[in-house]
TORFI-965581 format. One line per field, with one value per residue (C-alpha): residue number from 1; x, y, z. Coordinates in Angstrom, 1 decimal. Layout:
seq: NUM,...
u: X,...
v: Y,...
w: Z,...
This chain:
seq: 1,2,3,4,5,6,7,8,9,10,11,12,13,14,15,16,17,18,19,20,21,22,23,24,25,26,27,28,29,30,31,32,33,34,35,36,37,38,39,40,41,42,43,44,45,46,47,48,49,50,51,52,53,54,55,56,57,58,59,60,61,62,63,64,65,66,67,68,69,70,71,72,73,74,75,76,77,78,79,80,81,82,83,84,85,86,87,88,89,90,91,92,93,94,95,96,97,98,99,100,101,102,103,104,105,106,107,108,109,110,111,112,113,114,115,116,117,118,119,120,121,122,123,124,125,126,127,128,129,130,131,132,133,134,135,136,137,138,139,140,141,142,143,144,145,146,147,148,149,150,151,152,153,154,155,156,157,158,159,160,161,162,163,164,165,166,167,168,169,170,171,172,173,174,175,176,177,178,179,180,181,182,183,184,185,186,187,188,189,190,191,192,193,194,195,196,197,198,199,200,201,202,203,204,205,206,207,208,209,210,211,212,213,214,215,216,217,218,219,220,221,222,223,224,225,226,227,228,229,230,231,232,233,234,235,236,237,238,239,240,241,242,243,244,245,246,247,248,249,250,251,252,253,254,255,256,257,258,259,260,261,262,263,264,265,266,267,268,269,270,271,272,273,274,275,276,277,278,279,280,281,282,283,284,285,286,287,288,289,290,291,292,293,294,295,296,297,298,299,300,301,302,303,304,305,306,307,308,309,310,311,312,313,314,315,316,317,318,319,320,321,322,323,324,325,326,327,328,329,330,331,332,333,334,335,336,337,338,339,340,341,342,343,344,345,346,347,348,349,350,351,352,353,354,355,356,357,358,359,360,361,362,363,364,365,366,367,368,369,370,371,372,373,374,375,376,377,378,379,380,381,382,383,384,385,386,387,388,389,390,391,392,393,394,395,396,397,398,399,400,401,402,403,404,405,406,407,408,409,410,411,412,413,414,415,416,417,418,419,420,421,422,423,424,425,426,427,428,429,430,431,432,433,434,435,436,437,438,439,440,441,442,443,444,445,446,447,448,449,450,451,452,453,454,455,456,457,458,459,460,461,462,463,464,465,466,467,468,469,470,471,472,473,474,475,476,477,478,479,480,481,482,483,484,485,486,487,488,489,490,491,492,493,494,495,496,497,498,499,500,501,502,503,504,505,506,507,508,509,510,511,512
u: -16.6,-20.1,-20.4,-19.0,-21.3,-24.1,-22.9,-22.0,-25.8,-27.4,-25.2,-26.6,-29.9,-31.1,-30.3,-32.5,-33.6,-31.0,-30.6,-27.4,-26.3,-23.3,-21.0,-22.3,-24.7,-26.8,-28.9,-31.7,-31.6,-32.7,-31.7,-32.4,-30.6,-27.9,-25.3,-25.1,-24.8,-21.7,-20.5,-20.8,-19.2,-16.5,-15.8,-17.0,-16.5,-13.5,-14.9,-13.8,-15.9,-15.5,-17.5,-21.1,-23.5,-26.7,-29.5,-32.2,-35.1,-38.1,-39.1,-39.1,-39.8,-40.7,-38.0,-33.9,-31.1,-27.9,-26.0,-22.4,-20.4,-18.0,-15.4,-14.9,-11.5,-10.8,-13.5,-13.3,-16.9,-18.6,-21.5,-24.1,-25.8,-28.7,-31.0,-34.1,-34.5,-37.7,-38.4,-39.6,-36.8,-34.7,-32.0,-30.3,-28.0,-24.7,-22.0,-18.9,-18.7,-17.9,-15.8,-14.0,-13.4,-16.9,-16.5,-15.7,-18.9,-21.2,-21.0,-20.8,-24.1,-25.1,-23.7,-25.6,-28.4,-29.4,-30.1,-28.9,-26.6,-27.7,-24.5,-22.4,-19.3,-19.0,-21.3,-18.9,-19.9,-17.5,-18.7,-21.1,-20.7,-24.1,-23.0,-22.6,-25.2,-28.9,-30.3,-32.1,-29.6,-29.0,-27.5,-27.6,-31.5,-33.6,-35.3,-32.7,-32.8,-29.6,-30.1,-29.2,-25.8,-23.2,-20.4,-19.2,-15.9,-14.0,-15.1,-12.6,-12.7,-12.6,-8.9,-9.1,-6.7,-3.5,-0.2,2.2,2.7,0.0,2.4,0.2,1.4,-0.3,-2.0,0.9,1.4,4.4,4.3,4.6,8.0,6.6,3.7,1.7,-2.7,-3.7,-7.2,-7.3,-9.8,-9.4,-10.8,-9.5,-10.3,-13.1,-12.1,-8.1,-5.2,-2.9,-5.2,-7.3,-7.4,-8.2,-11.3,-12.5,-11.9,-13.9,-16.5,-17.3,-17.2,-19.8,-21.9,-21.0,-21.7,-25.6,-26.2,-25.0,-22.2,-19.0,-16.1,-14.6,-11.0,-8.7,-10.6,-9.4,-6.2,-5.9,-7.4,-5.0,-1.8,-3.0,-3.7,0.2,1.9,-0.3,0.8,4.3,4.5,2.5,5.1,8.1,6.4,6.2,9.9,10.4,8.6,9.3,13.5,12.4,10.8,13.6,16.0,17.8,17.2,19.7,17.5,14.6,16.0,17.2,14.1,12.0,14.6,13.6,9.9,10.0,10.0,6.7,5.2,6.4,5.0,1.6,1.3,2.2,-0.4,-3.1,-1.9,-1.9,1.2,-1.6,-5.5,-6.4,-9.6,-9.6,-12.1,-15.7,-19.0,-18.4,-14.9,-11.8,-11.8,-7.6,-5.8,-2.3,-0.5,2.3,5.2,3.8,3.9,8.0,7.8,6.4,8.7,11.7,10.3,9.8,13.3,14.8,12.8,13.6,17.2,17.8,15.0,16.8,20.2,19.5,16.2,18.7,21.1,19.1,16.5,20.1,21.6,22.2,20.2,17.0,16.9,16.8,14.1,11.8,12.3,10.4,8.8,4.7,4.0,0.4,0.3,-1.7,-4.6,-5.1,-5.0,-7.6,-10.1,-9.6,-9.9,-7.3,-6.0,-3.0,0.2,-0.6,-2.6,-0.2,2.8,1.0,0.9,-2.8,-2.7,-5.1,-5.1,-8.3,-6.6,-5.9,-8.9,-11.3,-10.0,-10.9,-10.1,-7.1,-5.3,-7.3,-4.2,-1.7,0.7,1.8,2.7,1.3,4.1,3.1,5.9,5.2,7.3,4.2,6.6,7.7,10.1,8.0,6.0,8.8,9.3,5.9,6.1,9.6,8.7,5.0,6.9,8.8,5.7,4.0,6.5,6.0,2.3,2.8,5.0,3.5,-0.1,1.5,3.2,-0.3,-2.9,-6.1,-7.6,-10.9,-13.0,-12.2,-15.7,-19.0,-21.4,-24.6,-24.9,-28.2,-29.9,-31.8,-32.9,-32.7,-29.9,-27.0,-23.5,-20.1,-16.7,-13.5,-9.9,-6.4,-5.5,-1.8,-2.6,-5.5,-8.8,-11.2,-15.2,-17.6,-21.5,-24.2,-27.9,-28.8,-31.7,-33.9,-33.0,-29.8,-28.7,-27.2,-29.8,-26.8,-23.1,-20.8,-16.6,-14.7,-10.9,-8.2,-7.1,-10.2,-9.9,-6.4,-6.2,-8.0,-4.7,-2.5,-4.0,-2.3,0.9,1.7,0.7,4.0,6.5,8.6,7.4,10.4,9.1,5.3,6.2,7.4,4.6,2.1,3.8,4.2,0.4,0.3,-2.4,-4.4,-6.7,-8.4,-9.8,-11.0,-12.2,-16.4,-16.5,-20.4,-21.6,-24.6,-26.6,-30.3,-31.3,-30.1,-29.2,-25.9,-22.1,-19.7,-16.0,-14.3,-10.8,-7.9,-7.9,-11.3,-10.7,-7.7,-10.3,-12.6,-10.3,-8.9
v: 3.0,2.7,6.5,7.3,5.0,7.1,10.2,9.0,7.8,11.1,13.4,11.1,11.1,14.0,12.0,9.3,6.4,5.1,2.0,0.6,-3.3,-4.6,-1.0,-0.7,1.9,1.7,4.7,4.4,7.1,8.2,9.9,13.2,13.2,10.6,13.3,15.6,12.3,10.9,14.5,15.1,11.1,12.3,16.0,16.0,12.1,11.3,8.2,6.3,3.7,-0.1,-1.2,-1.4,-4.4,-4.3,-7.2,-8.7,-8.3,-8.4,-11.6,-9.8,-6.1,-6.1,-4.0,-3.9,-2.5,-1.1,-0.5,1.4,0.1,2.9,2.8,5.4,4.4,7.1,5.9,2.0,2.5,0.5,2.8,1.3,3.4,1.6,3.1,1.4,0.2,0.3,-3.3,-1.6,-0.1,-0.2,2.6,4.9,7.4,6.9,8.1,7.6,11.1,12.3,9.1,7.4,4.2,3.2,2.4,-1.1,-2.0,0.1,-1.4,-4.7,-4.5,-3.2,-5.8,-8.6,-7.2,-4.8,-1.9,1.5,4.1,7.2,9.8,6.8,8.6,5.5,3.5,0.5,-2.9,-4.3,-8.3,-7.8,-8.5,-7.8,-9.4,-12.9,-11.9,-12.0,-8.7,-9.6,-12.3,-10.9,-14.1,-11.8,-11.5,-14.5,-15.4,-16.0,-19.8,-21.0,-24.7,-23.5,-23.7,-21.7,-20.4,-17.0,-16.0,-13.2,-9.3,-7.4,-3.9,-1.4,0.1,3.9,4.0,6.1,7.0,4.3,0.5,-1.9,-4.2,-7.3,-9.1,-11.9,-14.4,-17.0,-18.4,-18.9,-23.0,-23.1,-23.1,-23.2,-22.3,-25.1,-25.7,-27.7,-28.2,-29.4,-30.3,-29.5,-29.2,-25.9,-22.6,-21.3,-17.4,-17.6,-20.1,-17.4,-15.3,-18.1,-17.9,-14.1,-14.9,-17.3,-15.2,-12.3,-15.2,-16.1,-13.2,-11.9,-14.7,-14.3,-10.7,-11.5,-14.3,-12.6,-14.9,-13.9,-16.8,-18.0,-16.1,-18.9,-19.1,-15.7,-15.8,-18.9,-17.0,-14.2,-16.8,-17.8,-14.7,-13.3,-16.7,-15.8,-12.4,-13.3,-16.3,-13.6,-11.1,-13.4,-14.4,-11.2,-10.6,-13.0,-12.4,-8.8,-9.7,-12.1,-9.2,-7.2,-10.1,-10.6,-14.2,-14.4,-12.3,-14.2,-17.4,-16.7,-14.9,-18.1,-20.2,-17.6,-18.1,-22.4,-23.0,-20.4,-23.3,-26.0,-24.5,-23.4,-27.0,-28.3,-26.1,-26.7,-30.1,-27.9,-25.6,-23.3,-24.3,-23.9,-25.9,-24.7,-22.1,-22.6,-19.9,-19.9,-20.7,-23.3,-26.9,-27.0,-26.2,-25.0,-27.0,-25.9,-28.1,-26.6,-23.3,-24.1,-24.7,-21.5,-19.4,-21.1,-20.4,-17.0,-16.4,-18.2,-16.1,-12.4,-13.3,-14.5,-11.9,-8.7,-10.1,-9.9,-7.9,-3.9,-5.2,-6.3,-3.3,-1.2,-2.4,0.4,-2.1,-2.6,1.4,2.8,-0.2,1.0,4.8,6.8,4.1,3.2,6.6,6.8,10.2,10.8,12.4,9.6,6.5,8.5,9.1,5.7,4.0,1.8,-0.1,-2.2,-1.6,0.2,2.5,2.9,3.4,6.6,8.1,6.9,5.3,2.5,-1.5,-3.1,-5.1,-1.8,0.4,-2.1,-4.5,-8.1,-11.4,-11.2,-8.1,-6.1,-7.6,-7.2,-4.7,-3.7,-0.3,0.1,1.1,3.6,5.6,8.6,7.5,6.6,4.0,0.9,1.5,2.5,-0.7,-3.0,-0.9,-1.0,-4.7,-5.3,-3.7,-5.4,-8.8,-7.9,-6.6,-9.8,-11.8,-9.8,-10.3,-14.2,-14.1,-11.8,-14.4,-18.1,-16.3,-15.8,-18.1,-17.7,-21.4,-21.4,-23.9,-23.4,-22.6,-22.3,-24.7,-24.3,-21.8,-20.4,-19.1,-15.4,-15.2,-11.9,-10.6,-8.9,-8.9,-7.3,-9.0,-7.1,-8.6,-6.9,-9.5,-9.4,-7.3,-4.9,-4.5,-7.9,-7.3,-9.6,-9.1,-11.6,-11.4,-15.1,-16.7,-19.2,-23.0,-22.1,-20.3,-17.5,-15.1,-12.8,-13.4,-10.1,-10.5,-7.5,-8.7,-5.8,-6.4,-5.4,-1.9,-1.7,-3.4,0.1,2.2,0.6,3.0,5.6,4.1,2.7,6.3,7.4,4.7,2.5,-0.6,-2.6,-1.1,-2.5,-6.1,-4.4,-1.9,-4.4,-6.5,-3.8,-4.1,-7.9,-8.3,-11.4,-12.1,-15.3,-12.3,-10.1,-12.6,-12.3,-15.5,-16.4,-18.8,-18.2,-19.9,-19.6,-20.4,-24.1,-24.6,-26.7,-27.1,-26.2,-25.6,-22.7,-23.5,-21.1,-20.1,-19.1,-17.0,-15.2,-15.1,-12.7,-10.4,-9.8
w: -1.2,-0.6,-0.1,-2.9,-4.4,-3.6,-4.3,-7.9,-7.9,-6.6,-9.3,-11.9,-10.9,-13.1,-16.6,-15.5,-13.2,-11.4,-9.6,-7.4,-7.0,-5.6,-5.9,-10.1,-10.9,-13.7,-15.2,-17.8,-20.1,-23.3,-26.3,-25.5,-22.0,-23.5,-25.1,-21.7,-19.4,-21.4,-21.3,-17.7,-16.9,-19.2,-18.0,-14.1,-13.3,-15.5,-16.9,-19.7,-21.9,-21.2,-23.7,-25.2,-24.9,-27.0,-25.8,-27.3,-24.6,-26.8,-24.8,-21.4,-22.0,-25.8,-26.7,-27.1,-24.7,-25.6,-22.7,-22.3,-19.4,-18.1,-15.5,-13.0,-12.0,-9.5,-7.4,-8.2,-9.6,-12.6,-14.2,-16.7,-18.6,-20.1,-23.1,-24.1,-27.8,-30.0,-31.5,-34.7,-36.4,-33.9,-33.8,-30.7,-31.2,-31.2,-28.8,-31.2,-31.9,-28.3,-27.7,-30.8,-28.7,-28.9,-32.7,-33.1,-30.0,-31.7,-35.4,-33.6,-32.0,-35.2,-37.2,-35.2,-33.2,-36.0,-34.2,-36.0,-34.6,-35.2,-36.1,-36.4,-38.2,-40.5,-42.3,-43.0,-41.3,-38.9,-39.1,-41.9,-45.7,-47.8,-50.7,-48.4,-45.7,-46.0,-44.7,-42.0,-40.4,-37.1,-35.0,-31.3,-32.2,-30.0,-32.8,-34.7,-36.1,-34.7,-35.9,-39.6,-40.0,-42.0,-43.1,-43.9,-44.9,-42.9,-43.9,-46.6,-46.8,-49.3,-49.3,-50.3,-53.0,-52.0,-53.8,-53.0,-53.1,-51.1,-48.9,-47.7,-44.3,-43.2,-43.3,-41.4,-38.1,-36.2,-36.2,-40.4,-41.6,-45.0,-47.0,-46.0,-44.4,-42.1,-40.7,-36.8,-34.4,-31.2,-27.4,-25.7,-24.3,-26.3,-26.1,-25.8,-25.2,-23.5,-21.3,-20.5,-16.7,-16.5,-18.7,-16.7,-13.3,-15.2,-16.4,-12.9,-11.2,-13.3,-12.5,-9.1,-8.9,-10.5,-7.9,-5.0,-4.3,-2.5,-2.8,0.3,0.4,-0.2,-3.3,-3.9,-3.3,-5.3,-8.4,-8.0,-7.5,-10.8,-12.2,-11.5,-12.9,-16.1,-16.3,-16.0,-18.7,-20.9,-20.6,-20.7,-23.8,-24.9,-24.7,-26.9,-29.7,-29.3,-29.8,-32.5,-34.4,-34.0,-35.2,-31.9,-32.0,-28.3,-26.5,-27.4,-26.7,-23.0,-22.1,-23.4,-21.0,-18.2,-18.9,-18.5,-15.0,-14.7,-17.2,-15.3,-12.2,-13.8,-14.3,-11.0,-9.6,-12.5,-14.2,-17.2,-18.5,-19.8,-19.7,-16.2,-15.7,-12.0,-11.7,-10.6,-10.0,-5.9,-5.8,-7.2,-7.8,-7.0,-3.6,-3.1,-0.4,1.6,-0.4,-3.5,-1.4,-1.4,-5.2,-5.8,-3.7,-5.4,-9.0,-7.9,-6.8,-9.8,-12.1,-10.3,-10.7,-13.7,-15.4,-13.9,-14.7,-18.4,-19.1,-19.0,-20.5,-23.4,-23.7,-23.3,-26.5,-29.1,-31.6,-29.5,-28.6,-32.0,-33.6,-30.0,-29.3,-30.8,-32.9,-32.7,-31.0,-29.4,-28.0,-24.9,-26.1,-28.7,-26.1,-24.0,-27.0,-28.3,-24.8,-25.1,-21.8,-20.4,-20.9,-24.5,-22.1,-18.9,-21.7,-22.8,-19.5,-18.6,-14.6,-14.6,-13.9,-12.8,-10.0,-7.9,-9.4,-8.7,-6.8,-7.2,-5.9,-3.6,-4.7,-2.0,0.4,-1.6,-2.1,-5.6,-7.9,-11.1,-13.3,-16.0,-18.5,-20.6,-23.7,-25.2,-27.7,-28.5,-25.8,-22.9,-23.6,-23.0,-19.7,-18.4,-18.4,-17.3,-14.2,-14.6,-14.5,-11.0,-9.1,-10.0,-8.5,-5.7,-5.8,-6.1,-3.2,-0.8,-1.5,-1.2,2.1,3.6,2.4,4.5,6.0,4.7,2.2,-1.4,-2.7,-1.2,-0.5,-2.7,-5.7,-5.6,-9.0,-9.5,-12.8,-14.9,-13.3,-14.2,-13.1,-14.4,-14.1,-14.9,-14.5,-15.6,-18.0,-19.0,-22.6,-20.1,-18.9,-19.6,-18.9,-19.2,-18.8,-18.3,-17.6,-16.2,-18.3,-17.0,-16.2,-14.8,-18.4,-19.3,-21.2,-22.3,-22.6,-23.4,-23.3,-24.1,-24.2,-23.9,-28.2,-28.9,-27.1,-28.5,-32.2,-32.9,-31.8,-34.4,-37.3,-35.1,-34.4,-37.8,-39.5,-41.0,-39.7,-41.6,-43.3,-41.4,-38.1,-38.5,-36.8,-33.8,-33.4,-34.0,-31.2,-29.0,-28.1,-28.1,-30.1,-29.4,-32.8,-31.1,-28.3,-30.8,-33.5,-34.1,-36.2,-37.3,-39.8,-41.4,-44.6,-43.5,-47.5,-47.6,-44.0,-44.8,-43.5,-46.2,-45.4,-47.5,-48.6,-48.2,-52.0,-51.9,-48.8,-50.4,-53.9,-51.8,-51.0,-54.6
């Protein structure tokens, strides 16, 4: 790998200065060499867009960064490409029109750094409102006066009128039975409730990547144990609320019973059913000992059994083929321009998964296909995590089997300020990345997450263009679309500096 490292950093020497650190590359570029580097990373090295991270630096170099992280995933290689941001006026030309997929992280680094894209095919905010935003409230800026606090009520857009009926769906949520509000206050994961674990694996490994620090590997197996019990719970879920959509209430309720005793073992392992409080920057705080070992074999089994017993014969019914085939269609050339990942990727046709493209924690030693299905459907995404579900099994077993006797996290956690590090998992909906910069004091400086819904929520214009209304539930399913991932929730009152709550009728209000 390291070879190929270099060569990837030679080729892209002549767009700019390039640097190398722990197998990423990062080039500093500018504008006027920025259009032919993304077309050469595209064309010659196949890469496709991760996301975009702008930063505030003003305190360090007296100017702002945008940087686009893309993945080279035919050479397990993580390129940065890094353009330097005037503080006055601050605008950079935008890459949108040569990749569509960078819509959504270019308005949002617009939204809340304030730095223009130039070419930017749409001038429509993505977090913003003007009428409820002061102009120059920027909350990513470091000068931004963070003790104000405020409240501001989620964007609406501007509908272009067409011929037809407006059908609204939403707002509900699967615990109400009835039109009903409540307000709770709770402790939890602070990005998502289902993919927890894979964003705290990407969390640490960034961290872990800018300090130098390489986990002991019974650390890593530990994560990737983990990591596999999540996937499968995810998926069994999955199941289930795909069948629910589809009003097969039986097939729903018996892959729910499948999917139990993978809670009841994530909390035997954890103490948890889902928040795993087990990771730590150097390692884990829990150990998996040899009669939980037994536990976890016997799950495993249980699960295979019952799963491929039932899991045909239900996506063979005459009922489930004709609400999935051909239904929420994402052709090929659409999932690659929109970047998309997952199973809404690898069910058009595009081969990639983090864990064997760039392989993290244990899955190095591990032995596992990627399943991938050209139906580019409703269908084909049921498929790709059928099979996804059985090679996890595998993957749990084949780790528990052979875990390495070694501490289960280093001993001291040193601290390099101002570096960065990237962190990528395959959570169960697709690629994760986070990037950090470390601060001083033991902080971070700068904190990016890019959960998979937020590369795919953008596919669903696609897949919903022309389909029937009773089909939307299903297609919007298919890509299991986690909203708490992809929310970008700020409150803001600078004027008055106050804490005002907005009620649900004033919310709806907005939006009429």
């Amino acid at each position: 790998m390291r070879s190929q490292v270099t060569e990837v950093a030679k080729k892209l020497k002549a767009f700019g200065e390039v640097y190398v650190r722990d197998g990423v590359v990062k080039v500093v570029t500018d504008e006027d060499r920025l259009k032919d580097l993304i077309l050469y990373m595209l064309q010659s090295l196949n890469a496709r867009l991760a996301t975009t991270v702008g930063v505030d630096t003003r305190v360090l170099t007296h100017n702002y960064r945008v940087i686009h992280i893309f993945s080279i995933d035919d050479l397990k290689i993580y390129v940065l490409v890094e353009l330097k941001v005037p503080k006055e006026r601050p605008a950079v030309r935008s890459i949108t029109p040569l990749i569509p997929g960078a819509d959504w992280s270019e308005r949002e680094v617009r939204d809340l750094l304030g730095i223009e894209f130039k070419g930017h095919p749409t001038k429509e905010y993505l977090i913003r409102r003007p009428k409820l935003w002061l102009e120059h409230a920027y909350p990513l800026r470091k000068d931004y006066p963070h003790s104000k606090k405020v409240l501001v009520p989620s964007p609406q857009y501007d509908i272009e009128p067409t011929k037809g009926f407006s059908v609204a769906i939403g707002p509900y949520h699967p615990a109400l039975h009835e039109p009903e509000h409540f307000e709770l206050v709770v402790d939890g994961e602070r990005i998502c409730g289902i993919c927890g674990f894979t964003h705290s694996v990407a969390y640490t490994q960034a961290v872990e990547s800018a300090l130098g620090i390489d986990p002991p590997e019974r650390a890593k197996y530990i994560r990737s144990i983990l990591l596999e019990i999540e996937r499968v719970h995810s998926h069994l879920l999955w199941f289930g609320v795909l069948f629910h959509v589809l009003g097969f209430d039986t097939g729903f309720m018996n892959v729910w019973r499948i999917r139990e005793p993978v809670m009841e073992l994530a909390e035997l392992l954890t103490g948890n059913r889902k928040t795993y409080g087990v990771n730590k920057v150097g390692g884990v705080r829990r150990d998996i000992d040899e009669s939980k070992v037994k536990k976890v074999k016997e799950v495993v089994n249980r699960v295979r059994k019952e799963f491929t017993e039932l899991i045909d014969k239900f996506l063979n019914l005459s009922e489930v083929i004709e609400r999935t085939k051909g239904v929420g269609v994402l052709e090929v050339s659409d999932a690659k321009k929109l970047c998309v990942v997952g199973p809404t990727a690898r069910a058009s046709s595009i081969d990639i998964d983090t864990r064997r493209d760039h392989p993290y924690a244990a899955y190095p030693n591990a032995e596992f296909k990627v399943p991938v299905s050209d139906g580019c459907d409703v269908y084909s995404r049921a498929l790709v995590r059928r099979d996804e579900i059985l090679e996890s099994l595998s993957i749990i077993e084949q780790l528990v089997s052979d875990l390495p006797k070694t501490p289960l996290s280093v001993e001291e956690v040193p601290f390099k300020e101002l570096s960065e590090g990237v962190g990528a998992t395959e959570a169960p909906r697709g690629e994760n990345v986070h990037y950090v910069i470390t601060g001083r004091s033991r902080k971070l400086f700068r904190w990016r997450v890019r959960a998979p819904s937020y590369a795919n929520i953008p596919s669903l214009l696609y897949m919903l263009r022309g389909q029937h209304l009773a089909d939307a539930p299903a297609i919007i399913a298919s890509i299991d679309p986690c909203f708490s991932c992809t929310d970008r929730v700020l409150v803001i009152n600078l004027r008055y500096g106050t804490k005002r709550y907005v009620t649900l009728r004033k919310l709806r209000s907005l939006g009429e």
